[in-house]
Structures are given as C-alpha cells and as structure tokens.
C-alpha positions as CSV (number, residue, x, y, z in Angstrom):
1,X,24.2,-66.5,-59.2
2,X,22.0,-64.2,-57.5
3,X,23.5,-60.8,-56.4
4,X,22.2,-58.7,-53.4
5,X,21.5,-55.6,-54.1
6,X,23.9,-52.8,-51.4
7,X,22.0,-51.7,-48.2
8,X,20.9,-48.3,-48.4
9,X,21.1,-46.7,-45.4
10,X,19.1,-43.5,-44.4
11,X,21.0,-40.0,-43.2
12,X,20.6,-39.5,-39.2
13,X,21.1,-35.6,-40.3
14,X,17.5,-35.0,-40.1
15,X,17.9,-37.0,-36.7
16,X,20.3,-34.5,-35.5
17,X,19.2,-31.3,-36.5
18,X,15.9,-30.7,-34.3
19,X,18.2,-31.8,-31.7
20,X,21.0,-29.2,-32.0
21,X,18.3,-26.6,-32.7
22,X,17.1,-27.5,-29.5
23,X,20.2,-27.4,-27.9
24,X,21.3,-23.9,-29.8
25,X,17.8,-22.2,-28.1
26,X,18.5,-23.6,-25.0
27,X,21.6,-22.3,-24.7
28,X,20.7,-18.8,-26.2
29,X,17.9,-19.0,-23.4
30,X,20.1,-19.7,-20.6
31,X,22.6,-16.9,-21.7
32,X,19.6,-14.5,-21.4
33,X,18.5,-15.5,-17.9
34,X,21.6,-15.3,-16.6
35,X,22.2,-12.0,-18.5
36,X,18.6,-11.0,-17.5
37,X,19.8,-11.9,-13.1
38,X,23.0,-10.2,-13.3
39,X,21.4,-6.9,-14.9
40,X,18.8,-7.0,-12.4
41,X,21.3,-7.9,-9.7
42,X,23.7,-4.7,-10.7
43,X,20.2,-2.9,-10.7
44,X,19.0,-3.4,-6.9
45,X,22.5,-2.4,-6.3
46,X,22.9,0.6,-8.5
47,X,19.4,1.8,-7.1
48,X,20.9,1.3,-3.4
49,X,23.4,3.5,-4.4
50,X,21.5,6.3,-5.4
51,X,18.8,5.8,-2.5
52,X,22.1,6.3,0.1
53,X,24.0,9.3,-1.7
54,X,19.3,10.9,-1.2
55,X,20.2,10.0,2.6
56,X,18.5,7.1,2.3
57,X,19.8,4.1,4.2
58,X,20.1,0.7,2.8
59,X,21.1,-2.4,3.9
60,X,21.0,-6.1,3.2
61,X,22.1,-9.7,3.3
62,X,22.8,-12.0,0.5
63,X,21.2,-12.2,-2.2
64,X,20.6,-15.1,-4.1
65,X,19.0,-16.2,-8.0
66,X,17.5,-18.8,-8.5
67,X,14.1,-20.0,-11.0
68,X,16.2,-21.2,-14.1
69,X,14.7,-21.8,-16.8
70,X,11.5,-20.1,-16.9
71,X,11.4,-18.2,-13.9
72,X,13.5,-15.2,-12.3
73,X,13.9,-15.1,-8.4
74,X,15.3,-13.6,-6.3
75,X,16.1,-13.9,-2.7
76,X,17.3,-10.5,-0.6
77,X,18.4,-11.4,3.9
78,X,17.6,-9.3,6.1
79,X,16.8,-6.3,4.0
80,X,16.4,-2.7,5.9
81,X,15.2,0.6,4.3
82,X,15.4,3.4,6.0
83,X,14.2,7.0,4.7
84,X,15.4,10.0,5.8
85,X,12.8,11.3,8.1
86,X,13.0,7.9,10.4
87,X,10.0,5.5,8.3
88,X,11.8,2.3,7.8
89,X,10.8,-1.3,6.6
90,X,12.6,-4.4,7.7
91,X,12.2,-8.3,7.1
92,X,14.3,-11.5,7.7
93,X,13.5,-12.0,3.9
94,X,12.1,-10.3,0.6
95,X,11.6,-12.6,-2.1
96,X,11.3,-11.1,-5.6
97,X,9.7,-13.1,-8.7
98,X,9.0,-12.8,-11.9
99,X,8.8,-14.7,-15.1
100,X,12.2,-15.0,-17.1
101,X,9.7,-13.7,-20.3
102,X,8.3,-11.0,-18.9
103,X,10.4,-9.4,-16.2
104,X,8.2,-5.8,-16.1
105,X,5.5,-7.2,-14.0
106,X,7.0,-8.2,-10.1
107,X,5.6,-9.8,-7.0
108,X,7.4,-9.8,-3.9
109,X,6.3,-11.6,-0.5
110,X,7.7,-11.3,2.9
111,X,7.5,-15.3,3.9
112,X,8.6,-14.2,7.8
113,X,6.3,-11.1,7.9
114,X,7.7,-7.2,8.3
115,X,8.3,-4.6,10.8
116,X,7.5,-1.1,10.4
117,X,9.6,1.4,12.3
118,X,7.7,4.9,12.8
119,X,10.2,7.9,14.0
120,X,7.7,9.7,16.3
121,X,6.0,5.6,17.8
122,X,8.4,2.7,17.4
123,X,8.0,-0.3,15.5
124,X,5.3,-2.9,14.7
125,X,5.8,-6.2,13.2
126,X,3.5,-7.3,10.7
127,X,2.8,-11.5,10.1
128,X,-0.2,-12.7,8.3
129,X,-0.9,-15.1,6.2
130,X,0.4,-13.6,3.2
131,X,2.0,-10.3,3.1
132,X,2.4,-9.8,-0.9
133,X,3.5,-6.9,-3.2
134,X,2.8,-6.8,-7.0
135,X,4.2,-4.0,-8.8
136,X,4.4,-3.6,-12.9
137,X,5.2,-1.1,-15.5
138,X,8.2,-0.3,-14.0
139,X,9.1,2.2,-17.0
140,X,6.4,4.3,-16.6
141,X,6.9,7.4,-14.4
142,X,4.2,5.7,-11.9
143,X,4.2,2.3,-11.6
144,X,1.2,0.1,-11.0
145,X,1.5,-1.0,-7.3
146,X,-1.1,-3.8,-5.2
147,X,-0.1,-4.5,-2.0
148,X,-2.2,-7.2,0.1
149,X,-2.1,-8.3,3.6
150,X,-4.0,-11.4,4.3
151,X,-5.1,-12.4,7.6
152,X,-2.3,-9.8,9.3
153,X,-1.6,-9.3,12.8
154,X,0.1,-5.8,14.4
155,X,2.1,-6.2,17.3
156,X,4.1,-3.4,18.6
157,X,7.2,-3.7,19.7
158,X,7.9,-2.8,23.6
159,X,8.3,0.4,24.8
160,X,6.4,1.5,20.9
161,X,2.9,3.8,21.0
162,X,0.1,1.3,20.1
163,X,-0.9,0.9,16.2
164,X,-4.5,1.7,15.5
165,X,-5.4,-1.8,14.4
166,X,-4.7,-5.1,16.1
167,X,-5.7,-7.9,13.3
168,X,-7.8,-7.9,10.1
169,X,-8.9,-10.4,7.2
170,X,-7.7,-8.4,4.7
171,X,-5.7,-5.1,4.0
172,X,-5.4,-4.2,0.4
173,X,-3.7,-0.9,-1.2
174,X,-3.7,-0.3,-5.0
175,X,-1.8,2.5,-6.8
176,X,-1.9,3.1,-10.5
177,X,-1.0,6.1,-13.0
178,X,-4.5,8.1,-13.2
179,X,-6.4,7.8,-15.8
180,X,-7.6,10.7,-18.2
181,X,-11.5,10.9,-18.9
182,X,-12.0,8.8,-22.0
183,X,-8.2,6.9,-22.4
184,X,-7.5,3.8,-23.1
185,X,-4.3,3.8,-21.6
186,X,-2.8,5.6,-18.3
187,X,-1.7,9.4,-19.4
188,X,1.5,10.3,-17.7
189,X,-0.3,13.6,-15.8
190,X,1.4,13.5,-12.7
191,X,-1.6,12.2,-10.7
192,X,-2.1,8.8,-9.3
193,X,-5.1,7.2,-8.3
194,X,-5.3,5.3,-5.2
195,X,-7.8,2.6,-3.6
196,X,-7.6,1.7,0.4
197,X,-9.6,-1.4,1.2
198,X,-9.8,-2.6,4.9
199,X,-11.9,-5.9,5.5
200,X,-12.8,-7.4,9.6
201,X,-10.2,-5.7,11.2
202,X,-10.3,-5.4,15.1
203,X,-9.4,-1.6,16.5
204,X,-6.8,-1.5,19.2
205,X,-8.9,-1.0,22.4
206,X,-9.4,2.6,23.4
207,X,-9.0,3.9,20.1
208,X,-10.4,6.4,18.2
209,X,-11.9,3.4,15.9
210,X,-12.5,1.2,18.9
211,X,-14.4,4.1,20.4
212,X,-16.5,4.5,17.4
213,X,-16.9,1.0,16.4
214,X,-17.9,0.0,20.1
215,X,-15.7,-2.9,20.2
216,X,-17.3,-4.1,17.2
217,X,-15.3,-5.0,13.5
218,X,-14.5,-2.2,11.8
219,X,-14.2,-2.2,7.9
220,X,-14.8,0.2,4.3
221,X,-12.7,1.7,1.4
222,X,-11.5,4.8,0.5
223,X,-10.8,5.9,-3.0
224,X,-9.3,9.2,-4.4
225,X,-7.0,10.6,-7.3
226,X,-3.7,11.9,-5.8
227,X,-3.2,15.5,-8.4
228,X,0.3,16.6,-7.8
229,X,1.9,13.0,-7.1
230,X,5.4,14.0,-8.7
231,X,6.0,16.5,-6.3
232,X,5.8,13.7,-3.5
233,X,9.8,13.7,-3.5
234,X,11.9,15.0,-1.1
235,X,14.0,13.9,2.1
236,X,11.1,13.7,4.6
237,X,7.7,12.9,4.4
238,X,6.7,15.9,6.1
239,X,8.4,17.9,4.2
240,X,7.4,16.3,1.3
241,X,3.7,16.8,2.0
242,X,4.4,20.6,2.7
243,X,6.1,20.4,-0.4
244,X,3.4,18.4,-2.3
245,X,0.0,20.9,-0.6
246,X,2.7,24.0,-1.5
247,X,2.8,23.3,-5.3
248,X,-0.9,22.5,-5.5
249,X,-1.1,19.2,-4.4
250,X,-4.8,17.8,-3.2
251,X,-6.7,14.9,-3.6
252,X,-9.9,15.0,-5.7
253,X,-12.7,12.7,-6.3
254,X,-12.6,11.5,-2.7
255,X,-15.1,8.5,-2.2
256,X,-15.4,5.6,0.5
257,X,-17.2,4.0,3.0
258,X,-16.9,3.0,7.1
259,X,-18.2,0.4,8.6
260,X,-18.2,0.7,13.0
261,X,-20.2,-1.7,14.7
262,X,-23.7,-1.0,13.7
263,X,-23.3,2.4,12.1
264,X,-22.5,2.9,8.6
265,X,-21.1,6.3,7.1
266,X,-20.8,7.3,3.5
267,X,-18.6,10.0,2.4
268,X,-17.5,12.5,-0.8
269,X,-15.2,15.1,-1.3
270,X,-14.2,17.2,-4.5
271,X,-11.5,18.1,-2.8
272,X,-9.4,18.0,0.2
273,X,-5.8,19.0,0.9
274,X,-2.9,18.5,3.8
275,X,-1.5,21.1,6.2
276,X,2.3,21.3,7.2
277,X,2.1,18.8,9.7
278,X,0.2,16.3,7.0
279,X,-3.3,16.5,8.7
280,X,-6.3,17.1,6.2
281,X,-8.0,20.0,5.8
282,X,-11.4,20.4,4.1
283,X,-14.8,19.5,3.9
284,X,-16.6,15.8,3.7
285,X,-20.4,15.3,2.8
286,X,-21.1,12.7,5.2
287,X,-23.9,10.3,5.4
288,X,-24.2,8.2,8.3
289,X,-27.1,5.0,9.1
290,X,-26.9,4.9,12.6
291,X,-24.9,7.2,13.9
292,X,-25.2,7.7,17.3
293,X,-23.9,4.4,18.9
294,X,-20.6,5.0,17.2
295,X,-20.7,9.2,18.0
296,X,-22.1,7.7,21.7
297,X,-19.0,5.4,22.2
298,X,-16.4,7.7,21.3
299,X,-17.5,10.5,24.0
300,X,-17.3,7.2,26.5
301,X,-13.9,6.3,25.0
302,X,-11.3,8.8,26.6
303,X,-9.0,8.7,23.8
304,X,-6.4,11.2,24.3
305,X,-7.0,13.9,21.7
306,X,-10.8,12.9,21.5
307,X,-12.8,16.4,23.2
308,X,-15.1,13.9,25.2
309,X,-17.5,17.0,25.7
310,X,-17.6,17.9,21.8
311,X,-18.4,14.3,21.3
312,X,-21.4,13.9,23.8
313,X,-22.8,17.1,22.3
314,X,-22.3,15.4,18.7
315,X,-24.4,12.7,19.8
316,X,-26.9,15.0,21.5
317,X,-27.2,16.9,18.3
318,X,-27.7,14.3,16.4
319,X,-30.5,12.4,18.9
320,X,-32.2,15.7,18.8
321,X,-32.9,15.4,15.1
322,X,-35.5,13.4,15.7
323,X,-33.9,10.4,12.6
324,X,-31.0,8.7,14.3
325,X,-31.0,5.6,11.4
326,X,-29.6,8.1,8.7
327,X,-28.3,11.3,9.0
328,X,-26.5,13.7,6.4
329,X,-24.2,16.2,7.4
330,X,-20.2,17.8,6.5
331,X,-17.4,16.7,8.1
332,X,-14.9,19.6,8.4
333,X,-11.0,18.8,8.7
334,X,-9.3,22.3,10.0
335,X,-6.4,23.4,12.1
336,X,-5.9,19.8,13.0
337,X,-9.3,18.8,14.1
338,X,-12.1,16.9,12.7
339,X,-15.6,18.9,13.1
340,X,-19.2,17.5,13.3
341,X,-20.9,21.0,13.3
342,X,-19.8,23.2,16.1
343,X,-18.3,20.3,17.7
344,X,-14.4,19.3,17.3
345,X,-14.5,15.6,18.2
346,X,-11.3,14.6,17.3
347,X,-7.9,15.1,15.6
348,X,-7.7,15.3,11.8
349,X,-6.4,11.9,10.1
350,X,-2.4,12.4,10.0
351,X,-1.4,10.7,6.4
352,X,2.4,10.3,7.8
C-alpha cells in the first residue's frame, strides 16, 4: 500500500505583506496631501486676514483642491487685491500648483487673463497666451519671483487713460534675493536684484515710445539691484517709494538696452534714485546707434508732456555732430524731466 505523502502548502504572508506596505504608504501619503491642502488653505486665508487688518482689500470666490496624489492645486474665483493706495489685480481665475513633494516652489496662471486697475488711469485687461507666475523659496525674506506674459494684449477699459503698450511677444520680469560678490547662495542683505525683459511689443500710438520707435517694434532689457528693498513696505506705493529714497534706497548697477525702430541705445548707471512722486532722478551714460530718427519722431509726436521744441533741438544737436550712426552722451533724470544736454525732452519714467 502506497501512501501519499500531505500537500505542503506555501504561506501567502509574503504575498500580503508588499501589499499592505503598499497600502500603509498610501494611506500615510494621502493623510499628508490632504494635511499639506488644508494648511495651505488656512494659509491663503490667514494671509487675507492680515493683508485686510494693513488696509488691504481682499476678496474671492471658491476655492477648490484638487491634484491628488502627486500634485497640489489649487483653484481661487474671481479673486480681487486691492492695495491701499488704489493698484489692484483681478481675474475670473488664479490657479495655483505645485507638486505634493515639494510645495516651496509655486506657479500660478491666469487661464482667462487679468485686469490691472491703476488709481490715477483706470483699468486694463491683460489676455495672452500665457500669463504665468513662478515664485519659490517662499521662506526666505525675498522670494524668487518670474513672471511671464506670452503673446499679451492691453486693452483699456473705457473711460481709462491709454496703457503705454498695445501687444508684445513676450513680457518677462524676474526678482530674486541679490547676491553678494563671491556667494554661493543668496545673502539676506535687504537688496533684490531685478531683470525687465520686453520682446516685439507694439507702442500705443502717439506715445512717448511710439514717438521714438516711429511706429516701428519696440523692445530691450533693463537690469539693476534694488539696495534698500525691505523698506519697500508701507500703505501706498508712493509713500512707500518716499519711504524707500528716504532711508537710502537707490538702485545700483543699472544696465539695459532699447530697441525703437532703427535706433538702438545702450545705457549704465552706478546709481540712480526716486523723488517723492516716484520719478527717477540721476544720471545715465547713454550710447545711442542711430539716434536721430527716434529723437526726430518724438519732436513730431505731440505727446502731452513731450517739450516738442527741446526735442527738435535734441535732434538738431545731435545732426550737428557730424556721426548720427552712434552717439555717446548722459541722460539726466531731474525735477521730473528727462534731459538730453540742455534740452528736457520728456518726463522722467514714473516707477508707480
């Protein structure tokens, strides 16, 4: 008689136990992004809070998370700020997104484009292909901000003052904690150092830029360190800019380029700093290729607050050199005009 041996059979535990490992970090996971949303949730609100009580006010729609697992997002209608001194930004929609892992580095887009509300000239909306904001290192007493505009289009709103620019390819602005001589890493020193890029863009007819560019695509980049930045805190942006120019504030290591048209201008300053009404004051070494169509179509322009006269003589000063394809020459900012020489052309640049 032949006896069969008992079937052995194997242990599923090592079946099982991946599985509820699996099941144990998924959970864990989820309990974070969930913790992660509502912190950030109680956040935007706390901040609101605070931003009202400066005189700053705030207002919004629902918002809404969403992104589970591996991504935080978040949805804000009809979002308004308003600061104290009138600026204000408004959208149908923000949307807010970052990765669950890593929630110090943002980007937020406005999918239905922006309007800009300016106290003293109305609003413009703002559309564009993409309208996008990153912003990081949100510990740091400066954090790193990009904003880029593709394709955008400024339209003012009736009854607002015109906005300088009517459409460009590309509008970028970059903001970062400056960085000492020789670090490796940003050194909280209360400065910031900025970067305004500006790519195509078509002037508004009859403005100063039109004027200069004679109808023609206007473009460059600016680049300075702003010293002082902390002190660019207060309940109006005037005030704050008095505030800022008071306690030392200027910018240094000014550096840029304009394209108008045909004529090209390069330009440095060590320094320049901002009156009470937040026009700059100081001194630009200019180098210009070409000057004279653009200094020619801005004494043709009538621009209100361009000194047509001043303008012609520029030109004629500049003709009378004998070298119209590059000239070198300071660009004085004072008592709210811009000088070429003896000749105030036009207003200084207004920052707000």
């Amino acid at each position: 008689m032949t006896v069969t041996p008992p079937i052995r059979r194997h242990s599923r535990t090592g079946l099982y136990v991946p599985l509820l490992i699996a099941l144990a970090l998924l959970a864990a996971w989820t309990g974070w992004w969930f913790y992660l949303t509502h912190r950030i949730e109680t956040g935007i609100e706390a901040r609101a809070v605070e931003m009202r009580a400066a005189g700053w006010d705030i207002g919004h729609g629902r918002i809404t998370t969403t992104g589970w697992p591996f991504r935080t997002r978040i949805a804000v209608a009809y979002p308004t700020v308003t600061a104290p001194d009138g600026h204000a930004i408004s959208a149908p929609a923000l949307v807010a997104e970052a990765n669950t892992y890593n929630p110090d580095r943002w980007v937020i887009i406005a999918p239905d484009g922006l309007v800009l509300t300016r106290p003293d000239t109305g609003k413009v909306a703002v559309r564009g292909d993409a309208l996008r904001l990153s912003v990081s290192h949100l510990d740091a007493p400066f954090p790193d901000l990009r904003i880029q505009l593709d394709k955008p289009v400024f339209t003012p709103h009736p009854g607002a003052a015109p906005f300088p620019i009517l459409r460009a390819d590309q509008m970028q602005i970059n903001a970062r904690p400056h960085m000492a001589d020789g670090a490796t890493d940003a050194v909280t020193t209360g400065a910031v150092d900025v970067l305004f890029r500006l790519t195509e863009a078509r002037a508004r007819p009859g403005s100063v830029l039109d004027g200069l560019a004679v109808q023609k695509p206007v473009g460059g980049w600016i680049e300075t360190t702003i010293d002082g930045a902390d002190h660019l805190r207060g309940r109006t942006m005037i005030g704050d800019i008095g505030a800022w120019s008071g306690a030392g504030g200027r910018f240094t290591a000014v550096r840029g380029e304009l394209t108008a048209g045909v004529s090209t201008a390069t330009f440095s300053s060590d320094t320049l700093t901002a009156d009470t009404n937040g026009r700059l004051q100081g001194t630009v070494a200019l180098t210009a290729d070409k000057p004279l169509p653009a200094l020619a179509g801005l004494a043709r322009s009538g621009v209100p607050g361009v000194d047509r006269v001043a303008a012609a003589g520029a030109a004629t000063a500049t003709a009378l050199t004998g070298d119209t394809s590059a000239v070198s020459l300071p660009l004085v900012f004072r008592d709210g005009r811009a000088w070429l020489g003896p000749f105030a052309v036009a207003p200084a640049p207004k920052l707000f």
